[in-house]
C-alpha positions as CSV (number, residue, x, y, z in Angstrom):
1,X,0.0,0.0,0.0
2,X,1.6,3.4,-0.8
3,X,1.8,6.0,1.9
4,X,2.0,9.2,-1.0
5,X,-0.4,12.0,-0.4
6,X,-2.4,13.0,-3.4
7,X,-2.5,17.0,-4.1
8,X,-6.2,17.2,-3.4
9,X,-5.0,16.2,0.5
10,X,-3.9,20.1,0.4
11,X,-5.0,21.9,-2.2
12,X,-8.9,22.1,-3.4
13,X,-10.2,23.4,-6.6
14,X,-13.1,26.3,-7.2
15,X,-14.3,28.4,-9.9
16,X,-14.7,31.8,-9.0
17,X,-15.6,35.4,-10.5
18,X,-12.2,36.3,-12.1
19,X,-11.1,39.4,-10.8
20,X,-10.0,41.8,-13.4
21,X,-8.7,45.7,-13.5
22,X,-11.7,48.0,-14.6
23,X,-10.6,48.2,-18.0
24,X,-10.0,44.6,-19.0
25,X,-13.7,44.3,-17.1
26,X,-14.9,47.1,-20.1
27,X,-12.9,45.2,-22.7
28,X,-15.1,41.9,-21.5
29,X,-18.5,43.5,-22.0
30,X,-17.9,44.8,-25.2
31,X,-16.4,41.6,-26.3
32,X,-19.4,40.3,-24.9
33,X,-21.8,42.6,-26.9
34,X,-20.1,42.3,-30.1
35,X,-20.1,38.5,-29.9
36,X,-23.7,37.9,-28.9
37,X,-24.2,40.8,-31.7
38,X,-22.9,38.1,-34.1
39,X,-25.3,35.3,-32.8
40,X,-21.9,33.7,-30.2
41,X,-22.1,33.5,-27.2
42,X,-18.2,32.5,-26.9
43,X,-17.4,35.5,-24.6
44,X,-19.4,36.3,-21.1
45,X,-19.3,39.9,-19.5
46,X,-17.8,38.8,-16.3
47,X,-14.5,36.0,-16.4
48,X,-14.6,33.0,-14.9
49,X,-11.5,31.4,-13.2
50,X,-10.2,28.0,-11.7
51,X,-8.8,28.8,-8.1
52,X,-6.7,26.8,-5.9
53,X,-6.6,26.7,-2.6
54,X,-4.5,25.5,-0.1
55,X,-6.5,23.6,2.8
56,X,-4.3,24.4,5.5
57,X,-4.6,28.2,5.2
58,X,-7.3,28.8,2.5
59,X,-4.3,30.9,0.4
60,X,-4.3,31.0,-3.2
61,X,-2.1,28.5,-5.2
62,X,-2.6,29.2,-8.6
63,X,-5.3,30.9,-10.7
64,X,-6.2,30.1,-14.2
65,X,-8.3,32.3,-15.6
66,X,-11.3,31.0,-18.6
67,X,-13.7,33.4,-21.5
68,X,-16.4,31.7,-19.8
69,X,-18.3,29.5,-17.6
70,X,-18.1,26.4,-19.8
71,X,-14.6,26.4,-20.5
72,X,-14.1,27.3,-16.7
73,X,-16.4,23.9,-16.0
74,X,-14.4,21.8,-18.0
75,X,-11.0,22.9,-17.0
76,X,-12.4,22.3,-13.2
77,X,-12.9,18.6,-14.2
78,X,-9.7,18.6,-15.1
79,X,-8.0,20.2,-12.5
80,X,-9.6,18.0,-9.7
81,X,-8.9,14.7,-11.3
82,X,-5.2,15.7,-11.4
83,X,-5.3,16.8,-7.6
84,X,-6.6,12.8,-7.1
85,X,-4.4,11.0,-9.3
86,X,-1.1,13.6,-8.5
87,X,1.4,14.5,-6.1
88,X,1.7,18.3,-4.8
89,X,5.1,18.3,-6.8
90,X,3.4,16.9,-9.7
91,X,0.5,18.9,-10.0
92,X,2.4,21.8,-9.8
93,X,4.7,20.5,-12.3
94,X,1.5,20.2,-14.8
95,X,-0.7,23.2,-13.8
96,X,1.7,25.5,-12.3
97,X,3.1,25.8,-15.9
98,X,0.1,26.8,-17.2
99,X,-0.8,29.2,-14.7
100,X,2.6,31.4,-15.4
101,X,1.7,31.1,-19.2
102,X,-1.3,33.1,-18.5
103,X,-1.4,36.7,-19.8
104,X,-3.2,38.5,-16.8
């Protein structure tokens, strides 16, 4: 029997309201308008993000930031499999990456 600790034994995934300067949250809504204008509804007026936390202090780990609420679900999925199935080194390893490719 192995004694490793999975990532999701300290960390813990949520989606919350992305938090954004006020001008990226202008750029957003008219993204917004112009793509439901075209019959899309690709872009949402307010981000959505992945967030995770660490359970022994509730601080932030990493944040990876979606166009909308779908995407945001499905990355979720994805995210809290890896915290079963990986190790803290390894899930930062995988997602950690990803997070510092982000452009906010």
């Amino acid at each position: 029997m192995s004694t490793e600790s999975h990532a999701a034994d300290h960390y813990e995934a949520r989606l919350e309201q992305s938090h954004e300067t006020p001008l990226r949250a202008a750029g957003r809504w008219v993204a917004a308008i112009a793509s439901a204008a075209l019959g899309s509804n690709e872009i949402e007026p307010i981000g959505a993000a992945v967030v995770v936390h660490s359970r022994a202090d509730n601080s932030v780990i990493l944040t990876l930031k979606t166009s909308n609420i779908e995407e945001a679900e499905r990355l979720i999925e994805s995210v809290r499999k890896d915290l079963e199935e990986l190790t803290d080194e390894e899930f930062m390893d995988e997602w950690g990456a990803k997070a510092a490719e982000d452009p906010a």
